[in-house]
N, C-alpha and C positions, 0 to 999 in steps of 0.2 A: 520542417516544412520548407519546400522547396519557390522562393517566394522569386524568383528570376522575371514571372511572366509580367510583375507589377513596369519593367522598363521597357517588355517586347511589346505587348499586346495596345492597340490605340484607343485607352480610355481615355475618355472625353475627363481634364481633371478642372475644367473652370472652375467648378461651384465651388472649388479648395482653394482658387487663386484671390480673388478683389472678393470675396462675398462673405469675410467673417467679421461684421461688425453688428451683427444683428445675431437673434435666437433663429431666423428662419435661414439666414447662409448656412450658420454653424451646423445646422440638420440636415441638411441638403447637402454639403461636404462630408457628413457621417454616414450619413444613408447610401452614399457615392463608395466612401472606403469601407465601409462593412461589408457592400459586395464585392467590391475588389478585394478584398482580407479573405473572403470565403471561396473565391476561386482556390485559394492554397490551402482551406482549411478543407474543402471536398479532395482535394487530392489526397490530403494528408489521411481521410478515412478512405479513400481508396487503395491506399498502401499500406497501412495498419489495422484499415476495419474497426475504427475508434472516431469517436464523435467526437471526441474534445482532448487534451494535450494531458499526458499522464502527471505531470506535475507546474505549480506555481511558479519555477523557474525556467522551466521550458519556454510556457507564455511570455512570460516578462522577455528571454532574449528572442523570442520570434519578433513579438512586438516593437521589441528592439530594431528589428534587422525590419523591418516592413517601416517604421520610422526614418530608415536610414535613404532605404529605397527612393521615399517619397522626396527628401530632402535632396535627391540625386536630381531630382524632379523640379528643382524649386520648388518646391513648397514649404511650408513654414514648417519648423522643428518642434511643434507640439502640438503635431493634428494628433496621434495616438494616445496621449495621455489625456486629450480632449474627449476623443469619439471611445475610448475602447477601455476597460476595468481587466486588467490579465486575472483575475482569478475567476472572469467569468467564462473561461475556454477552458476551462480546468475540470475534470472527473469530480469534483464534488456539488453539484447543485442538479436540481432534480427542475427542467422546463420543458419536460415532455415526458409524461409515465415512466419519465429515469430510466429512457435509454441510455446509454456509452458504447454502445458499440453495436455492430453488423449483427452481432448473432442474438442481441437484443429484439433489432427491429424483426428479425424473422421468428421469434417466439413469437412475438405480437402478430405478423400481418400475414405471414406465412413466405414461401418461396416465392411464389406470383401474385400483384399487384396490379392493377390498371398502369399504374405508376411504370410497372417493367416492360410492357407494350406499347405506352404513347412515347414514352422519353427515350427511347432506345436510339434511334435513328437521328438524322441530323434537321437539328431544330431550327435553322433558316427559314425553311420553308414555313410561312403564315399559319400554313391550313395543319403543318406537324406541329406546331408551337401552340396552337390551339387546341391539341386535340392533348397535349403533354397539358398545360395550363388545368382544362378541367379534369385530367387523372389525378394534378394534385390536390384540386380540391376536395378529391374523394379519398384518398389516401392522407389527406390532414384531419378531416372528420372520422375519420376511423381511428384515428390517434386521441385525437379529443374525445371519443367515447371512453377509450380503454385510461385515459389519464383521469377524465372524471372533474379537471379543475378550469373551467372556462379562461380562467388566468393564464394557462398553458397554452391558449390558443395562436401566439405568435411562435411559441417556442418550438411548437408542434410545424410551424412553418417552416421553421428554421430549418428542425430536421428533415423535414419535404424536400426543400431545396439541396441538402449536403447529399441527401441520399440519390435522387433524379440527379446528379452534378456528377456524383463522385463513384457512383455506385453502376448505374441505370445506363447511363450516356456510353455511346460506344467509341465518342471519336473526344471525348475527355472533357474536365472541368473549362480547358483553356478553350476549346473551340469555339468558334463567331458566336454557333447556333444557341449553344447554354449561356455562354454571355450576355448574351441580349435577351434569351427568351426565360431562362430559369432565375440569373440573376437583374435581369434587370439593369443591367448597366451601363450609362450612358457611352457609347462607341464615338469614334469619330472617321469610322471605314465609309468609303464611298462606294455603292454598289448602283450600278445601273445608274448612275445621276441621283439618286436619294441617300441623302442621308443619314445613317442608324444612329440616333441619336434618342434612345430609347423608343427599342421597338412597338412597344407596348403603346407608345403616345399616337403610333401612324395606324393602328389596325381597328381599335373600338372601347369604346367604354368599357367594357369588361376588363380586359386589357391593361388598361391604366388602373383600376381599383386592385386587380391583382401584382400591378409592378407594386405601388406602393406598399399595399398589403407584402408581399413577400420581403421588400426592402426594409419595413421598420419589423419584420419579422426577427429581424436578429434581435438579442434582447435587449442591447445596450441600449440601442438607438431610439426603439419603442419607450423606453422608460422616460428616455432623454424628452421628447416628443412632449410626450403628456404631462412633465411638469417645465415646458421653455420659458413662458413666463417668468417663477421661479428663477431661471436663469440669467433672462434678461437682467431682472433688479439688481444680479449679483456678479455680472461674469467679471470686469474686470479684476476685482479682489477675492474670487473665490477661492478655494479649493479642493481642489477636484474629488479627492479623494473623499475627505470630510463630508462633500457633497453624496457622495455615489452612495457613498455607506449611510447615510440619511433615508435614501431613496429605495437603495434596494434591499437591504437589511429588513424586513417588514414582519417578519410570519413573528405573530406573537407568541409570549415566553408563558411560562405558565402561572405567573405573578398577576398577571395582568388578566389572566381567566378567573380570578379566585372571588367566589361571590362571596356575600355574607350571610353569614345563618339567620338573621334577623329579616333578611329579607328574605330568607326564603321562607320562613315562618311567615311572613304577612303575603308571601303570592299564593301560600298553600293554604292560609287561615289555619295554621298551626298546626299544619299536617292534619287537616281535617279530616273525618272516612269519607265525607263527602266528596271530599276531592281523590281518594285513594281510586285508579283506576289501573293498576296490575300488580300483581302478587306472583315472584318468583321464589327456586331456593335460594337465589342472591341477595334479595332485597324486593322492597316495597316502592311503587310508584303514583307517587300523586301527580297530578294539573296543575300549573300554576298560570297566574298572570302579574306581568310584571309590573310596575306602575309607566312603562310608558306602552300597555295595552299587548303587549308579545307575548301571547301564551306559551310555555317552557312544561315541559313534564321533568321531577324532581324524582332521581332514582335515589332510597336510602340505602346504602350496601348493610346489609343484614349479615354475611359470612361470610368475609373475603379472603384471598390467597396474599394481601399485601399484607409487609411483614410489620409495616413501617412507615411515616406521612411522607416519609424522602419516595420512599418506593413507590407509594400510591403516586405523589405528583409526578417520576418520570414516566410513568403509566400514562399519566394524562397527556404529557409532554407529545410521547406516542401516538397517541392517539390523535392530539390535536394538528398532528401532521397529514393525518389524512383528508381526501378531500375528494368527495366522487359524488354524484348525485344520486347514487343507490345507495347511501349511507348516510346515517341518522345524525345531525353535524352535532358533534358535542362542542355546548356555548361555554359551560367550565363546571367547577367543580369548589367545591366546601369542607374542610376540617375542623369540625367545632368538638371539642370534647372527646375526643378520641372517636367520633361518628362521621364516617365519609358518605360525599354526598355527588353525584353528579348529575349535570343540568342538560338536559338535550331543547333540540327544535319538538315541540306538540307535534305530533299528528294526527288529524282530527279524525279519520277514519280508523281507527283502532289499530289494532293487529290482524295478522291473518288466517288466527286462528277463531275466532269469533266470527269471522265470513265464512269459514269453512261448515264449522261444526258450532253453530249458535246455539238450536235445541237440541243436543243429541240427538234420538230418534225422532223427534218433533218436528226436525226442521222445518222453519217456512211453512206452517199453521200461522203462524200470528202476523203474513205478511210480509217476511222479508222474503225477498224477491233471493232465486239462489245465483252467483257469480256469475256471470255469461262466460265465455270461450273468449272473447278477444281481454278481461278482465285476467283470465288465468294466464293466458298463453304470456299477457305484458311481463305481468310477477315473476311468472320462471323464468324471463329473458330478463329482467331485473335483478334477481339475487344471480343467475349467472355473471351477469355484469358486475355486481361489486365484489362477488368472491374471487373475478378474474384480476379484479386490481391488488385487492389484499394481497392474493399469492403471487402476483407479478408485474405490479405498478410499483410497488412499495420494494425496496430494499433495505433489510432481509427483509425476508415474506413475511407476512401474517397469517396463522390459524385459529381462524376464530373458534371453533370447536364447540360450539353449541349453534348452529345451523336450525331453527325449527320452528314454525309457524306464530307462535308467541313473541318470538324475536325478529318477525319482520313486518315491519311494519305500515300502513296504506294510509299514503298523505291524500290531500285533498282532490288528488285527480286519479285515487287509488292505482299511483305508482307505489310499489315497494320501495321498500328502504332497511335495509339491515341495521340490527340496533344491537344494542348490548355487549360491549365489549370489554367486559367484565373479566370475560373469562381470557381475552385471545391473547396468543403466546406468540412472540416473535421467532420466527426460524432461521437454520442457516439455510441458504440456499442447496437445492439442491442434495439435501441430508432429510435424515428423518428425528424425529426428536423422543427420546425418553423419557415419561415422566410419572414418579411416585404417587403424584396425587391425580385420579385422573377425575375432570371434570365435565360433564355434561348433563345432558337428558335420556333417560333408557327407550329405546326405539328410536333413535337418531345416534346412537354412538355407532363407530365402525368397528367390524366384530377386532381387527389387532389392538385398536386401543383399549377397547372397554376391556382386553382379554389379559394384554400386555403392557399396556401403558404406548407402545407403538404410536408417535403423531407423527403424522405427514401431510403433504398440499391434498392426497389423497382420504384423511380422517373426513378434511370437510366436503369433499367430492361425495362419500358415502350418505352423508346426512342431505345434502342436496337433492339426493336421486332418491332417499323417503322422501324429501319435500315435494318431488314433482309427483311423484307415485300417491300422494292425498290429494294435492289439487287437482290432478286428472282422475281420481278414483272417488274423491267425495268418502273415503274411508281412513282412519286416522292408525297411526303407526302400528298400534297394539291394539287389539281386539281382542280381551282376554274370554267372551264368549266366545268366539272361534275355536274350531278345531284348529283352525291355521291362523294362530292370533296374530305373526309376522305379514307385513303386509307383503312382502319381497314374497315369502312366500305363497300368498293365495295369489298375485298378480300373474306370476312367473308363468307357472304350468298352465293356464290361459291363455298367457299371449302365445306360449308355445303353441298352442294348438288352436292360436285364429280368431280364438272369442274375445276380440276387442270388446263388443257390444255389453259384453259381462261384466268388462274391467272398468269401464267407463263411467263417470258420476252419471245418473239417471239421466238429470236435467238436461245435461249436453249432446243427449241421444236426440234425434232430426231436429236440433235446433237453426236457426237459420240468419242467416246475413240478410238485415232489413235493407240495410243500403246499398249493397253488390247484391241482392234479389238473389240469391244461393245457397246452398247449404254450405255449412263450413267443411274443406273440406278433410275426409275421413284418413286420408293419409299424411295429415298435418299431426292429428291426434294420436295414431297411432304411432306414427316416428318419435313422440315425446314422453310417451307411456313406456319406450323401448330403451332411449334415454334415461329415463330414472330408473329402471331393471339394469340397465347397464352398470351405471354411476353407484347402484345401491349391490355391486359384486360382492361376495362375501371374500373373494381374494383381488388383494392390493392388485397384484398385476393386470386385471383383466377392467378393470376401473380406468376410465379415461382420463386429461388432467382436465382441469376446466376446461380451458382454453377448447380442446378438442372437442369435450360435451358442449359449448356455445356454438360451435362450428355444422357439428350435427343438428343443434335445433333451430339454426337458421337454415338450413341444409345445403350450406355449403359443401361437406363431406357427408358420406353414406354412413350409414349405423352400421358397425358392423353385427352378421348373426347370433341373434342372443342364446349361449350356450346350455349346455340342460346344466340347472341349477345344483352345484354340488353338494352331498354330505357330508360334512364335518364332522369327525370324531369332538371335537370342542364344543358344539351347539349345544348339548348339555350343559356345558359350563359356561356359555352365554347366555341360556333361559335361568340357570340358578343366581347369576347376577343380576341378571333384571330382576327377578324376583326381589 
């Protein structure tokens, strides 16, 4: 890191000279030098295409050398081991969907952003710094979608600013305009007789929520913020380190998830049938409630693939790392007797296979009302969203590989929620995975795995695109009355030749928007019916990745033409397995 500009450029540095005797100086001198730190750290991804410093020593002698700087500076010789933790500029911690790098955020966000058209030019001018300001609002909310953990909401900032700074900006992190408008940071340049002494304080209210915001956006700062207090009581004799590692150290360990069997017997009334409310090949699921009133559904594993209580808990380990709101949060998990047990959040609307297909032929005789269109359209844009994290939030990816209506499940505001992670298998990136034992549900497996053992990000693309092909058709994988008991199959040659109206759940045929007074419209529906015929390809290649099938059913990007569906010499030998 080429940290020079910390002596050229005219940062305002008072709030680091007479103002550290209190918890609010010391924040306000951090807030100051994290954006001053991040002028070198945007550069540093502008030249490397890297978010953060490849190793633990690196940090420590940048932080060195930016300590040194400041002290060139007068300033005191231990603002950096105050404001700044080196192992948090380091490629190991995940505060934003675990990006590290440029070609990261372009999986995620794609080549053009709002971000690449307001920030581009020279951000002096008010009315550009304002129109930059709200692209990153839209481009950090699009990060926190795909990250999933409202906790990454500063971190997701961060990244805004490295990337608008370092990335976006045509005339560089060091110029006036990102200085004051992207970072935020106090100037002391005289222009026209005013003073830029953050810019943000002279334009509007907005303005100033966003300097702050983007200022404690770095994470150190932010953490620092919200326990000062803490602080205060302790600064002269603290230290630092011992401190830091108190505070940021947090994600809990799987000791700490482990319930007791005693209790779960008395939330379940002893695994009562009364409470039993789903039955897999994996295991049995009762209702619980806890004694301070938190309803919990208790999964019993009935056949598992662990070998071992070690293996099951780094499972959980796993698991308990995820964190999106399209997925089902696991609260922990139980080892009694050689019987593993895991705990999730209730969902008080079932699954979404009981709103699909409640009476079989029956349905909606005895009054339930069938799914509406804005119900369905949520769901498919919900399990896209947490399969997009699984395969590329998370490093490695995850394949969950059982994808299928039982396993997703509608919380109270009948948003989905992906559940059951039983089965899911960690990947390498970027590879496909082999395996002996293969696990899922027959009319959701992809024809290479169920055929080969073949996993890839693309196994659970296949199962995805049956999923949308039932909620858009009101007709379930297999129909073993059919001539054409494949759904892919009876859909396919349909849409080929036009007859949506055919493919379509009945109900959703001239149904209508009470509050836009409209019909829904028909080429929303059929774009998404095109989507799961795509997603649900019998060959790997012509299968989108998520990412792309999310992109087509917000319609970001076109569908491409759906090709005539091929014959397989193997299809016999995918209908004798299902069998």
């Amino acid at each position: 890191m080429n940290l020079n500009y910390v002596s050229t450029i005219q940062w305002d540095s008072s709030s680091c000279q007479d103002n550290l005797r209190d918890v609010n100086g010391i924040t306000n001198c951090c807030q100051t030098l994290t954006s001053l730190y991040g002028i070198g750290t945007a550069q540093y991804l502008k030249n490397t295409s890297l978010f953060r410093l490849q190793d633990l020593q690196a940090s420590i002698s940048c932080l060195s050398d930016f300590q040194q700087r400041l002290i060139n500076l007068n300033l005191s010789p231990n603002l950096t081991s105050l404001c700044f933790q080196p192992q948090k500029f380091v490629n190991t911690t995940n505060i934003c969907a675990n990006i590290q790098t440029k070609h990261d955020w372009l999986v995620f966000l794609g080549k053009s952003t709002s971000l690449d058209t307001a920030c581009r030019g020279d951000l002096s001018d008010l009315t550009a710094c304002d129109a930059c300001v709200h692209a990153g609002f839209r481009v950090q909310s699009r990060l926190i979608a795909f990250d999933g953990n409202d906790s990454h909401t500063k971190g997701c900032f961060y990244y805004t600013i490295l990337y608008a700074a370092g990335i976006v900006n045509e005339l560089g992190p060091d110029s006036t305009g990102v200085i004051s408008c992207i970072f935020g940071l106090p100037l002391t340049l005289q222009t026209s007789g005013v003073k830029w002494n953050l810019v943000f304080g002279s334009v509007a209210a907005g303005f100033v929520v966003l300097a702050v915001s983007f200022l404690i956006g770095f994470w150190l700062t932010w953490r620092f913020w919200e326990k000062g207090q803490e602080f205060s009581a302790q600064f002269s004799s603290m230290d630092t380190e011992l401190v830091y590692d108190r505070l940021l150290n947090w994600r809990p360990k799987a000791d700490s998830l482990l319930f007791k069997h005693q209790d779960l017997e008395r939330a379940t009334n002893r695994f009562s049938a009364k409470n039993l409310i789903g039955k897999g090949h994996f295991g049995v699921v009762y209702k619980g409630k806890l004694p301070d009133g938190k309803m919990i559904a208790v999964k019993k594993i009935l056949d598992s693939e662990f070998q071992g209580d070690s293996e099951f808990c780094q499972e959980v380990e796993i698991i308990t790392t995820l964190n999106h709101r399209n997925l089902v949060p696991l609260l922990g998990f139980c080892v009694w007797e050689s019987q593993k047990y895991l705990i999730y959040d209730y969902m008080p609307n079932g699954n979404l296979d009981d709103h699909l297909f409640p009476l079989g032929k029956d349905r909606y005789k005895v009054g339930k009302r069938p799914m509406t269109w804005p119900m369905r359209k949520n769901i498919i844009l919900d399990v896209a969203n947490a399969l997009a994290y699984l395969h590329y939030g998370v490093k490695p990816p995850i394949y969950h590989r059982d994808i299928k209506p039982t396993n997703i499940l509608l919380d109270s505001c009948m948003r989905a929620r992906v559940a059951d992670f039983g089965l899911a298998k960690q990947g390498k990136e970027g590879e496909s995975h082999l395996t002996t034992g293969i696990a899922g549900t027959h009319g959701y497996l992809a024809p290479e795995y169920a055929l080969y053992g073949q996993l890839t990000e693309k196994s659970d693309v296949y199962s995805f695109g049956i999923v949308i092909l039932e909620i858009m058709c009101g007709r379930k994988a297999i129909d073993l009355s059919s001539s054409t008991f494949l759904i892919t199959d009876w859909a396919w040659p349909l849409m080929k030749d036009g007859k949506l109206e055919q493919v379509l759940d009945p109900s959703l045929l001239g149904c209508e928007d009470i509050v836009a007074n409209r019909r829904y419209p028909r080429m929303i529906m059929e774009r998404f019916v095109l989507v799961g015929i795509l997603c649900a390809h019998l060959m790997v290649a012509f299968r989108p990745t998520i990412l792309d099938a999310l992109r087509m059913l917000e319609g970001d990007i076109e569908v491409p033409s759906i090709p005539d569906r091929p014959l397989i010499a193997s299809n016999n030998m995918l209908i004798s397995r299902i069998q």
